[in-house]
VOSE-623465 format. One record per atom (N, C-alpha, C, CB): residue in three letters; residue number from 1; y, z, x. Coordinates in steps of 0.001 Angstrom, whole numbers, padded with zeros to 6 digits. Atoms other than C-alpha are relative to their C-alpha. Glycine has a CB too. Example, Ala and Ser with C-alpha at 12.3 -4.5 7.8 and 13.67 -1.06 7.14 Angstrom:
# residues 2
('ALA',1,(-001190,000000,000890))
('ALA',1,(-004500,007800,012300))
('ALA',1,(001200,000000,000900))
('ALA',1,(000027,001246,-000992))
('SER',2,(-001190,-000060,-000820))
('SER',2,(-001060,007140,013670))
('SER',2,(001090,000730,-000770))
('SER',2,(000462,-001415,000414))
END
This chain:
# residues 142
('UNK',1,(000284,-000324,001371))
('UNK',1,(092077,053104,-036076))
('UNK',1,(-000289,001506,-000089))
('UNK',1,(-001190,-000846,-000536))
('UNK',2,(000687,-001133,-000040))
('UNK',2,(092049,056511,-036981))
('UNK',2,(-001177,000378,-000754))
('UNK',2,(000753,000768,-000197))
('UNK',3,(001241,-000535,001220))
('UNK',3,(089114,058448,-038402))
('UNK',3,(000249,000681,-000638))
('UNK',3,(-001125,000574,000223))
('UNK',4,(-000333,-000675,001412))
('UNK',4,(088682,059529,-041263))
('UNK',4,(-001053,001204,-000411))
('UNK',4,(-000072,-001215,-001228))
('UNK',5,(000812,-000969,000074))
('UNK',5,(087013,062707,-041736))
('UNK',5,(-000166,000419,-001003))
('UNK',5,(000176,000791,000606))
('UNK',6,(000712,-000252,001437))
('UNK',6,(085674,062100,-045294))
('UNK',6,(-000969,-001395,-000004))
('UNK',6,(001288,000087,-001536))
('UNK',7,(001013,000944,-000093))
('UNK',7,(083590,059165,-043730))
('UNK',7,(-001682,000490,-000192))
('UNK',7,(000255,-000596,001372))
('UNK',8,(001368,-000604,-000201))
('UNK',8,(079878,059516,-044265))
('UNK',8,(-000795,000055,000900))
('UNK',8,(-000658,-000311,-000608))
('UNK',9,(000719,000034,-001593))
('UNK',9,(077553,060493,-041461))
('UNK',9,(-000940,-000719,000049))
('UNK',9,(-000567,001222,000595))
('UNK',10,(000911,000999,-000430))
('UNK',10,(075795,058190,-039605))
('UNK',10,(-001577,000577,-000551))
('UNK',10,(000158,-000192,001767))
('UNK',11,(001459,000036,000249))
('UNK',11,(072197,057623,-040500))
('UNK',11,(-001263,-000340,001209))
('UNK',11,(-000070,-001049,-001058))
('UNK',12,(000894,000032,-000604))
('UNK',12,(069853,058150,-037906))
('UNK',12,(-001599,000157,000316))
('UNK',12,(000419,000293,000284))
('UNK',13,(001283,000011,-000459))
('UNK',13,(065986,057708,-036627))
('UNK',13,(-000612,001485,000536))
('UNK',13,(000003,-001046,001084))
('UNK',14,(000521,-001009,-000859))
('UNK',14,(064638,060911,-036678))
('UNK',14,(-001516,000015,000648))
('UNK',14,(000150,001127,-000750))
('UNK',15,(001305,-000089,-000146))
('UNK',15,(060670,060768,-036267))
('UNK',15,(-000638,-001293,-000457))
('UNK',15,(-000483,001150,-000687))
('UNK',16,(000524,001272,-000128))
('UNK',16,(058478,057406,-036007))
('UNK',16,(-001743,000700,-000330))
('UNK',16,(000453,-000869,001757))
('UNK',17,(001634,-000844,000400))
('UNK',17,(054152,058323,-037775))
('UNK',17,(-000461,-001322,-000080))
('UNK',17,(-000333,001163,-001667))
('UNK',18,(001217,000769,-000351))
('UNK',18,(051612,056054,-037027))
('UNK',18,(-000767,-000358,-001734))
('UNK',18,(-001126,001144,001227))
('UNK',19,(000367,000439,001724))
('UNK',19,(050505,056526,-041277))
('UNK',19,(001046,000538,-000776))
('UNK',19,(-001512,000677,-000712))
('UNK',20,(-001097,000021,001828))
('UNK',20,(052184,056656,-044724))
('UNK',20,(000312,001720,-000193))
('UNK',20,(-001379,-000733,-002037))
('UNK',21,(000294,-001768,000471))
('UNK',21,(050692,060427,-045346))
('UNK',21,(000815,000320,000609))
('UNK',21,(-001322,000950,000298))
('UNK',22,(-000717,-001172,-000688))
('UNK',22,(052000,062418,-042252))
('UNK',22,(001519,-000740,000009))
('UNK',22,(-000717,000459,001733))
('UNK',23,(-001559,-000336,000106))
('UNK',23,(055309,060742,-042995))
('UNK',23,(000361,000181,-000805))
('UNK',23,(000837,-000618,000282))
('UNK',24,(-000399,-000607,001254))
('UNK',24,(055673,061883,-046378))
('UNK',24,(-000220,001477,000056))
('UNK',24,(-000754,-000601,-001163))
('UNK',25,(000089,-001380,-000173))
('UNK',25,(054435,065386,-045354))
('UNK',25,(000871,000042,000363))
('UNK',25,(-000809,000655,000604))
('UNK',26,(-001622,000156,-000968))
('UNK',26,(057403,065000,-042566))
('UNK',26,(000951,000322,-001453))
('UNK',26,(000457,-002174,000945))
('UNK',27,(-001225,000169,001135))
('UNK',27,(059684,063945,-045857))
('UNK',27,(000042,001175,-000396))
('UNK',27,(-000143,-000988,-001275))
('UNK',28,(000084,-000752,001009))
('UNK',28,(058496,066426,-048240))
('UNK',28,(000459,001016,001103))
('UNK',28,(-001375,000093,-000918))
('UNK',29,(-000874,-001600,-000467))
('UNK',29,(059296,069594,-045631))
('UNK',29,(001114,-000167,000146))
('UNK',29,(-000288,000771,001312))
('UNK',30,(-001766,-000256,000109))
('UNK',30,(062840,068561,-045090))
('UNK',30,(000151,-000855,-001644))
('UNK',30,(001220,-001075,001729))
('UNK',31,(-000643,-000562,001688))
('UNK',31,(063205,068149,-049183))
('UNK',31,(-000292,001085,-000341))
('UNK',31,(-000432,-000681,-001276))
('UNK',32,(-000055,-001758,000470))
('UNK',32,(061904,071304,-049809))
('UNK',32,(001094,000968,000937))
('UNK',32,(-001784,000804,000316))
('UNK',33,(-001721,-000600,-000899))
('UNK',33,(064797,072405,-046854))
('UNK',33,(001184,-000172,-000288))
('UNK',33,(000348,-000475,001254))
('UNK',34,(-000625,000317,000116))
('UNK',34,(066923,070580,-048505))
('UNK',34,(000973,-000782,000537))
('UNK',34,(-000019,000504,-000252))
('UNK',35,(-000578,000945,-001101))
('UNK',35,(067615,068071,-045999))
('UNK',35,(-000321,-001329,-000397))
('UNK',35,(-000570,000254,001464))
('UNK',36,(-000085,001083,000321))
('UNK',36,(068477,064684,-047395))
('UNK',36,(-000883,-000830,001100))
('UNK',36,(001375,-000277,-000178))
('UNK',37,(000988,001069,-001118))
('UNK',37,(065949,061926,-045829))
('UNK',37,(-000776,-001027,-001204))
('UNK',37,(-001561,001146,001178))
('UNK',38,(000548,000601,001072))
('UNK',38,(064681,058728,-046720))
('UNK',38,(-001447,-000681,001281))
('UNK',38,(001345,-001285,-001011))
('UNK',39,(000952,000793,-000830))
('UNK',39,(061550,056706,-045331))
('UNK',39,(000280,-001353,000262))
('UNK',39,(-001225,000000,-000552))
('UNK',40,(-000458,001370,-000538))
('UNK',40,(061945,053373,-043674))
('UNK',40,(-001503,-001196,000181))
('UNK',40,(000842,000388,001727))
('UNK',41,(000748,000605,-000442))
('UNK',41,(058832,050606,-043376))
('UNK',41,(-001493,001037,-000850))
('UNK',41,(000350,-000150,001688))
('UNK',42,(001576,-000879,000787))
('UNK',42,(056224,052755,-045843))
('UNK',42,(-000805,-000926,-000453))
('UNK',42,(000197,001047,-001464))
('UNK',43,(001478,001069,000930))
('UNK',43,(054754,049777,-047602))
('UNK',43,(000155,-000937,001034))
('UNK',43,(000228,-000908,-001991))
('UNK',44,(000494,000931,-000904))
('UNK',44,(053482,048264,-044748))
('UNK',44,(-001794,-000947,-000799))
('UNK',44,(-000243,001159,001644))
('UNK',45,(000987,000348,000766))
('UNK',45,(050624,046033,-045933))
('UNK',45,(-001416,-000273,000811))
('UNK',45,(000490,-001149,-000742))
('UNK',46,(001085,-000078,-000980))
('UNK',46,(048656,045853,-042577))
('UNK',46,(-000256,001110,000938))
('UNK',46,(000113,-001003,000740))
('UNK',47,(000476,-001096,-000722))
('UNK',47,(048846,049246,-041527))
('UNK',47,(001274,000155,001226))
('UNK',47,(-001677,-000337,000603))
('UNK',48,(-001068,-000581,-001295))
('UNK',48,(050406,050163,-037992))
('UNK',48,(-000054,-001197,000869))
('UNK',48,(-000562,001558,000991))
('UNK',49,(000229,001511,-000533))
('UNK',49,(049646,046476,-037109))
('UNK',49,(002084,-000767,000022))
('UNK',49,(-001476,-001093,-001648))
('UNK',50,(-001295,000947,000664))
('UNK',50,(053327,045607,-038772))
('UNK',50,(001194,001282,000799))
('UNK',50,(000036,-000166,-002435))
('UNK',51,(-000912,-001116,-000226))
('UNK',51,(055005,049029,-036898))
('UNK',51,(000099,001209,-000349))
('UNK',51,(000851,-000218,-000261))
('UNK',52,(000104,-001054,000236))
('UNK',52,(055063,052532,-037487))
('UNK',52,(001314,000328,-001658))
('UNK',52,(000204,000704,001590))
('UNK',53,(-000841,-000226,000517))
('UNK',53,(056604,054226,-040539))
('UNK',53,(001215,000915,000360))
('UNK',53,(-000503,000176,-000777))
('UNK',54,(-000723,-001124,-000716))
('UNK',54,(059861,055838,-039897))
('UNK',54,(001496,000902,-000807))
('UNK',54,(000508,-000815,001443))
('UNK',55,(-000676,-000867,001098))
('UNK',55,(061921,058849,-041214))
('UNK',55,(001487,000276,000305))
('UNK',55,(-000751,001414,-000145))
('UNK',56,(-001310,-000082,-000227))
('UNK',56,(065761,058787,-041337))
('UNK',56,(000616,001096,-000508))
('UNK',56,(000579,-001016,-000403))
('UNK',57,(-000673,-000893,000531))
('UNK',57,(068321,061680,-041873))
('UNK',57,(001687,-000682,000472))
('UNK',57,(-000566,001583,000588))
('UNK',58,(-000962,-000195,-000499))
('UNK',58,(071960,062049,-041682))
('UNK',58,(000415,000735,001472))
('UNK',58,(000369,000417,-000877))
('UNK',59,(000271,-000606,-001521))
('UNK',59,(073043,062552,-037974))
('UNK',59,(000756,001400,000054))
('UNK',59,(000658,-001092,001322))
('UNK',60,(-000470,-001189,-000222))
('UNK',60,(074908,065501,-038792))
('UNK',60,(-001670,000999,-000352))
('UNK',60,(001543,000255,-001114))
('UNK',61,(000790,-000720,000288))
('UNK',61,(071324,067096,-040012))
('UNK',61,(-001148,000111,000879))
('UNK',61,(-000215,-000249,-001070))
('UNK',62,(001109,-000242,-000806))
('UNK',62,(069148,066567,-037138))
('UNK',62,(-000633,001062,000756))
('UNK',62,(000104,-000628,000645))
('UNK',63,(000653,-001242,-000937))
('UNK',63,(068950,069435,-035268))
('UNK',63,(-001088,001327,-001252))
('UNK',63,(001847,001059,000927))
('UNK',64,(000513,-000672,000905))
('UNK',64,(068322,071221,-038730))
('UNK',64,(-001341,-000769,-000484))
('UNK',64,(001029,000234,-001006))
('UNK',65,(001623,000743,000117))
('UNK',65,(065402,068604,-039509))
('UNK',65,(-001187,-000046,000761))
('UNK',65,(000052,-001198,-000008))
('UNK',66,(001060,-000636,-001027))
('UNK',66,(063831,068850,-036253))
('UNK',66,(-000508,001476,000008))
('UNK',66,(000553,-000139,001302))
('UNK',67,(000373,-001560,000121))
('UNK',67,(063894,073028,-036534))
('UNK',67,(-001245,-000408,-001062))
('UNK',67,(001455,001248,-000715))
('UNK',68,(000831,-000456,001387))
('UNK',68,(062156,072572,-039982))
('UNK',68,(-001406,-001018,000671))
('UNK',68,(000932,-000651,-002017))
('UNK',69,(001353,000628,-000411))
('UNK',69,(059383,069867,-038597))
('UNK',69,(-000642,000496,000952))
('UNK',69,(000046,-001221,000346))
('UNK',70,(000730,-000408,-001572))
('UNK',70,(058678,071208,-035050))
('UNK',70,(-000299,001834,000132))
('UNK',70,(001396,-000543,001531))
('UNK',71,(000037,-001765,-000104))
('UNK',71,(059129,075303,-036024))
('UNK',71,(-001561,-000046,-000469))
('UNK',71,(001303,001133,-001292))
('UNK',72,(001359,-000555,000701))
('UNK',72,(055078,075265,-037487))
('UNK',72,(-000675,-001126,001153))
('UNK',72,(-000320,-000264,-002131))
('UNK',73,(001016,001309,-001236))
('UNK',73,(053896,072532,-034169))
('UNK',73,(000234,001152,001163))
('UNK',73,(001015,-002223,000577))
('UNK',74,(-000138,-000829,-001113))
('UNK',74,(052764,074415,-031633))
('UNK',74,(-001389,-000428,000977))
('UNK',74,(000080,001683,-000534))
('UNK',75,(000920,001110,-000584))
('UNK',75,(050947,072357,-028564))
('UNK',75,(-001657,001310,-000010))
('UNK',75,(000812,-000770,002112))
('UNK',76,(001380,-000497,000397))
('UNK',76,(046953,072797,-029153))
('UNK',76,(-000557,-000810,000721))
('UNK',76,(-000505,000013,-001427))
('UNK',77,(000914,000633,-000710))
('UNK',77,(044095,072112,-026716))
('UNK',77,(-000998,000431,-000562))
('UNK',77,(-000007,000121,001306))
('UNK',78,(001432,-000595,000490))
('UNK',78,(040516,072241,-027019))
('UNK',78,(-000014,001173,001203))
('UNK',78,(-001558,-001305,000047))
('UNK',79,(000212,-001167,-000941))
('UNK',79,(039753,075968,-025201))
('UNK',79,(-001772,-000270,000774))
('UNK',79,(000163,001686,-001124))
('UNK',80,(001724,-000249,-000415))
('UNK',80,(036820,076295,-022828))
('UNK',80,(-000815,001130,-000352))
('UNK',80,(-000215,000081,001442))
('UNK',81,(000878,-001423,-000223))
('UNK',81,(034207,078600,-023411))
('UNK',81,(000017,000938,000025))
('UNK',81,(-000407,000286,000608))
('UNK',82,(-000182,-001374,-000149))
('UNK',82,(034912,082018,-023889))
('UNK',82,(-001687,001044,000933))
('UNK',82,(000359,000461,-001881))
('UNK',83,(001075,-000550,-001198))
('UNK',83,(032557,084490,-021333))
('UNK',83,(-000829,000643,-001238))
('UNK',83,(000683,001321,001488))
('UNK',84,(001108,-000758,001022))
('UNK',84,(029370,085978,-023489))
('UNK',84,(-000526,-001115,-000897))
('UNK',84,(000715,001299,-001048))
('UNK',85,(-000171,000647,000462))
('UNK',85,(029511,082979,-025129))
('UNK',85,(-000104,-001729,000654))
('UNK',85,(000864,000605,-000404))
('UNK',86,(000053,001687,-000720))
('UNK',86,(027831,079469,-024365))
('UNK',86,(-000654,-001315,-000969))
('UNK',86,(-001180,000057,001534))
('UNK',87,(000321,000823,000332))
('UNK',87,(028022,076460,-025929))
('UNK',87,(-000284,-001190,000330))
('UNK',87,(000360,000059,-000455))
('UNK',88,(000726,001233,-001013))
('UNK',88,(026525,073174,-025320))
('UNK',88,(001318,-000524,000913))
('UNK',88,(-000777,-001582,-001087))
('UNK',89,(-000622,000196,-000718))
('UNK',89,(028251,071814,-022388))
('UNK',89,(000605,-001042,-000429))
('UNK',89,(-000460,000044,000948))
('UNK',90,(-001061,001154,000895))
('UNK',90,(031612,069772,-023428))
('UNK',90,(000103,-000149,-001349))
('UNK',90,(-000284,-001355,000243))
('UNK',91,(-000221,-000533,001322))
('UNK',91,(031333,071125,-026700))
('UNK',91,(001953,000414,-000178))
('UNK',91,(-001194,001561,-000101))
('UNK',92,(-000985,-000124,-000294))
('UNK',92,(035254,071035,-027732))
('UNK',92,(-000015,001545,-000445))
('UNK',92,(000863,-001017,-000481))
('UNK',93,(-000318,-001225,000441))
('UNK',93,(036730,074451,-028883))
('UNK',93,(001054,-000243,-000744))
('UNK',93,(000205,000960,000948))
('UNK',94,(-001010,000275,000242))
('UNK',94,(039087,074968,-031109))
('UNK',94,(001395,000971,-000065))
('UNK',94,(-000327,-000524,-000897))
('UNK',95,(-001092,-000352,-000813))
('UNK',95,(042636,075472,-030294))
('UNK',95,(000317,001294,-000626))
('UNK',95,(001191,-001048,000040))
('UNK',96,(-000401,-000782,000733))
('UNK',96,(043503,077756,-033122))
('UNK',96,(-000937,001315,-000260))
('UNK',96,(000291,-000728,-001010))
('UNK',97,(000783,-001028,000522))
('UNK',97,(040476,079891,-033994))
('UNK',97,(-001128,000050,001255))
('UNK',97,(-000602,-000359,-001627))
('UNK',98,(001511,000005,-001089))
('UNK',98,(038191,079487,-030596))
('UNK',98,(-001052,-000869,-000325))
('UNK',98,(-000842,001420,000031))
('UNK',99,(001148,-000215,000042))
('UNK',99,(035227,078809,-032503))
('UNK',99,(-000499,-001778,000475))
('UNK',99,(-000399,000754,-001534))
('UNK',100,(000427,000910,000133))
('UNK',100,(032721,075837,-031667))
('UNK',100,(-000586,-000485,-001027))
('UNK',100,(-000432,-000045,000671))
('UNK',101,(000483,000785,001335))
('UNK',101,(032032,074482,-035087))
('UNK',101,(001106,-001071,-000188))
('UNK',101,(-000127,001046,-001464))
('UNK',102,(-001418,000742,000234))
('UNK',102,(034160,071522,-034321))
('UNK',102,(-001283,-001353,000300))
('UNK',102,(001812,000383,001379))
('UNK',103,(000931,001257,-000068))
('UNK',103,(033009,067756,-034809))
('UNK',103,(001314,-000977,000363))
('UNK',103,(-001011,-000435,-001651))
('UNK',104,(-001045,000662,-000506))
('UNK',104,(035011,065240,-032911))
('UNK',104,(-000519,-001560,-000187))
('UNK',104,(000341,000507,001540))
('UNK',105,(000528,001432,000374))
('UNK',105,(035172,061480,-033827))
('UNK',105,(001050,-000970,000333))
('UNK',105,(-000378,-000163,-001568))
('UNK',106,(-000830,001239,-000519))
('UNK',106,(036306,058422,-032314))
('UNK',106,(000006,-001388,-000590))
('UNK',106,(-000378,-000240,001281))
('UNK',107,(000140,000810,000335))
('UNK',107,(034727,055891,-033482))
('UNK',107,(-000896,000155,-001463))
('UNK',107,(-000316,-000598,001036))
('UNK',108,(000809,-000384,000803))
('UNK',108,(032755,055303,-037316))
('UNK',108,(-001234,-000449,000304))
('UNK',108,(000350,-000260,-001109))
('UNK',109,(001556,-000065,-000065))
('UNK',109,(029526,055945,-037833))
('UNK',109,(-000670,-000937,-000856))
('UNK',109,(-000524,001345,-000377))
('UNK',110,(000536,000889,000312))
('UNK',110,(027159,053652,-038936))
('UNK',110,(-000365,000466,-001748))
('UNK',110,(-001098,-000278,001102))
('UNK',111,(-000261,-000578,001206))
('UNK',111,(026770,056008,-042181))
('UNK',111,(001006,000104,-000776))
('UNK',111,(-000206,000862,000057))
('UNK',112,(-001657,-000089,000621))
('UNK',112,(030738,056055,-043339))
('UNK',112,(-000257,-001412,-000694))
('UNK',112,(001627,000052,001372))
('UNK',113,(-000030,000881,001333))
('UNK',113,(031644,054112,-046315))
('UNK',113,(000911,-000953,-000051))
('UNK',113,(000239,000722,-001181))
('UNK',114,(-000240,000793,-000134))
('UNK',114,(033329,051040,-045999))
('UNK',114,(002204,001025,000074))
('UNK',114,(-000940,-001167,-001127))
('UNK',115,(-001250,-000485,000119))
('UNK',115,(036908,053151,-046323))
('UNK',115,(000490,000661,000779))
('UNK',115,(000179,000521,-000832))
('UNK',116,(-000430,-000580,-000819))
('UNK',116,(036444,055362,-044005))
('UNK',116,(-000150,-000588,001580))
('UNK',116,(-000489,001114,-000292))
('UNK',117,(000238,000914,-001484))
('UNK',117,(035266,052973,-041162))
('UNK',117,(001416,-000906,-000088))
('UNK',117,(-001732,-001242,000011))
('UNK',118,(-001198,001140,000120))
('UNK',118,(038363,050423,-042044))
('UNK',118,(001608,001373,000367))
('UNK',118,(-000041,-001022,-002292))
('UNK',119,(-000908,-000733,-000734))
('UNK',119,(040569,054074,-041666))
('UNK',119,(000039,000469,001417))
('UNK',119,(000091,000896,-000581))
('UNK',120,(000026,-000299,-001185))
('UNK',120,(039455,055001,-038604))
('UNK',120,(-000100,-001301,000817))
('UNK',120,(-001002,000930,000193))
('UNK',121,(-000458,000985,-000827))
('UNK',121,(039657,051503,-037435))
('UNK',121,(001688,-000489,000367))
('UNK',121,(-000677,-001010,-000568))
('UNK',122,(-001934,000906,000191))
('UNK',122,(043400,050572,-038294))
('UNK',122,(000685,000991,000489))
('UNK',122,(000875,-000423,-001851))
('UNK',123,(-000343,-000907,000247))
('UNK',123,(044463,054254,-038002))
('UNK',123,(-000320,001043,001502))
('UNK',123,(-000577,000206,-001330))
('UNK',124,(000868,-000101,-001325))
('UNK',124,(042302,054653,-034290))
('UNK',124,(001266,000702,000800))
('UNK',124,(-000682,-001705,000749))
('UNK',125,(-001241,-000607,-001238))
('UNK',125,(044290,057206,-031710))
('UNK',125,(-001040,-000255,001603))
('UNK',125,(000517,002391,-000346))
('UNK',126,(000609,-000148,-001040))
('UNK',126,(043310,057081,-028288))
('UNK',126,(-001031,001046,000223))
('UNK',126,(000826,000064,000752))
('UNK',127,(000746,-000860,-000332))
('UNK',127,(042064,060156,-028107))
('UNK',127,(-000742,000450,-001260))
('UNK',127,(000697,000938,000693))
('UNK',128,(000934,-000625,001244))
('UNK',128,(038973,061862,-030449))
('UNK',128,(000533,000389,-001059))
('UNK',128,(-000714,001107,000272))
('UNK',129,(-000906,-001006,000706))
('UNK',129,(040190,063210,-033170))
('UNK',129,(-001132,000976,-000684))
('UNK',129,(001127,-000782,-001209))
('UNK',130,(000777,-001055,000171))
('UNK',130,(038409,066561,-034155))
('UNK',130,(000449,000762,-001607))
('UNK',130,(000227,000959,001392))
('UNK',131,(-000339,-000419,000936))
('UNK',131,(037777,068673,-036959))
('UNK',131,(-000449,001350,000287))
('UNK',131,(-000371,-000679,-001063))
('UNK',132,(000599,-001701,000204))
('UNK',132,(037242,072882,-037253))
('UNK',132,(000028,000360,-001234))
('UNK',132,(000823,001205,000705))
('UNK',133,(000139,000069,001237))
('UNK',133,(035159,073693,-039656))
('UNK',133,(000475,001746,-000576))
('UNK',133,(-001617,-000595,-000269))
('UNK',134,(000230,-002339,-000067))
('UNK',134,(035756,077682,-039229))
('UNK',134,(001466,-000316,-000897))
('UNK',134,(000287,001563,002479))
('UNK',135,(-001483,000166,000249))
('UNK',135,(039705,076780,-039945))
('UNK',135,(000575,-000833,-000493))
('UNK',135,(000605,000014,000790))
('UNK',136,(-000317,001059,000432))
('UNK',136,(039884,073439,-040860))
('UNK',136,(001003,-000620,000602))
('UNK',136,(000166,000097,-001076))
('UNK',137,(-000662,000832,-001134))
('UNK',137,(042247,072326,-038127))
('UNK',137,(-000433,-001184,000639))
('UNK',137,(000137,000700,000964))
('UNK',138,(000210,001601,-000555))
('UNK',138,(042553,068623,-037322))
('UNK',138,(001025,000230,001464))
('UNK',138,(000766,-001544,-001403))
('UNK',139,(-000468,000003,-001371))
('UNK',139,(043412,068092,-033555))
('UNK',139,(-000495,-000848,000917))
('UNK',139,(-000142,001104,000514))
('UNK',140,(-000021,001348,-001081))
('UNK',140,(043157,065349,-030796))
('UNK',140,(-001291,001276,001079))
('UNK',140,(002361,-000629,001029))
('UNK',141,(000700,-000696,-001021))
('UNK',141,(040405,066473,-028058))
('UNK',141,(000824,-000142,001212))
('UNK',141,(-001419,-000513,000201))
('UNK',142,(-001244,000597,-001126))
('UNK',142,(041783,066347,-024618))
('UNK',142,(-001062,-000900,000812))
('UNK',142,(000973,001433,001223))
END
């Protein structure tokens, strides 16, 4: 059979998000790029219990979808300690701005409001997840 090279391009699996949000952020930067994409599994009704949501493009546009998602990701640790400078021991740092004004949370607190204990239950990563308050950078501890 020959092909026909006014067929439409395959539709492929670009990126798989654990919530609804960061895969509509995902979406929204390749529409503002102008990179056709749709979402797959968004109205999940039990969370990441039922599978991750996941974001499809045309396979001719991937390499251009990945540039636009992965060009502003750039891998982030917590930093140790800078010299002159001592904070309580295992205090994280943060990746982006140094500073120690970072609060890291794994599990909820007995104070959180019925919404935010049920998000951080369903929504739970392995690792801490942190906040900087200097910068406002969200980031995994290591």
């Amino acid at each position: 059979m020959p092909s026909d090279s006014s067929a439409p391009a395959a539709i492929v699996l670009l990126e798989s998000f654990r919530d609804v949000i960061t895969a509509h952020l995902a979406k929204n930067q390749l529409d503002a790029a102008g990179i056709p994409c749709f979402l797959g599994n968004e109205n999940r009704p039990y969370g990441p219990v039922l599978g991750a949501v996941r974001l499809f493009v045309r396979a001719t546009d991937v390499a251009a979808a990945q540039e636009v998602l992965h060009a502003q990701r750039a891998p982030m640790h917590a930093m140790p300690p800078e010299s002159g400078e001592e904070p309580a021991a295992g205090t994280p740092r943060c990746p982006r701005c140094h500073h120690s004004d970072v609060v890291c949370r794994h599990q909820p607190q007995p104070t959180d409001n019925l919404f935010v204990k049920l998000r951080l239950w369903l929504l739970a990563s392995e690792k801490p997840q942190c906040h900087c308050f200097t910068c406002g950078l969200e980031f995994e501890a290591e």
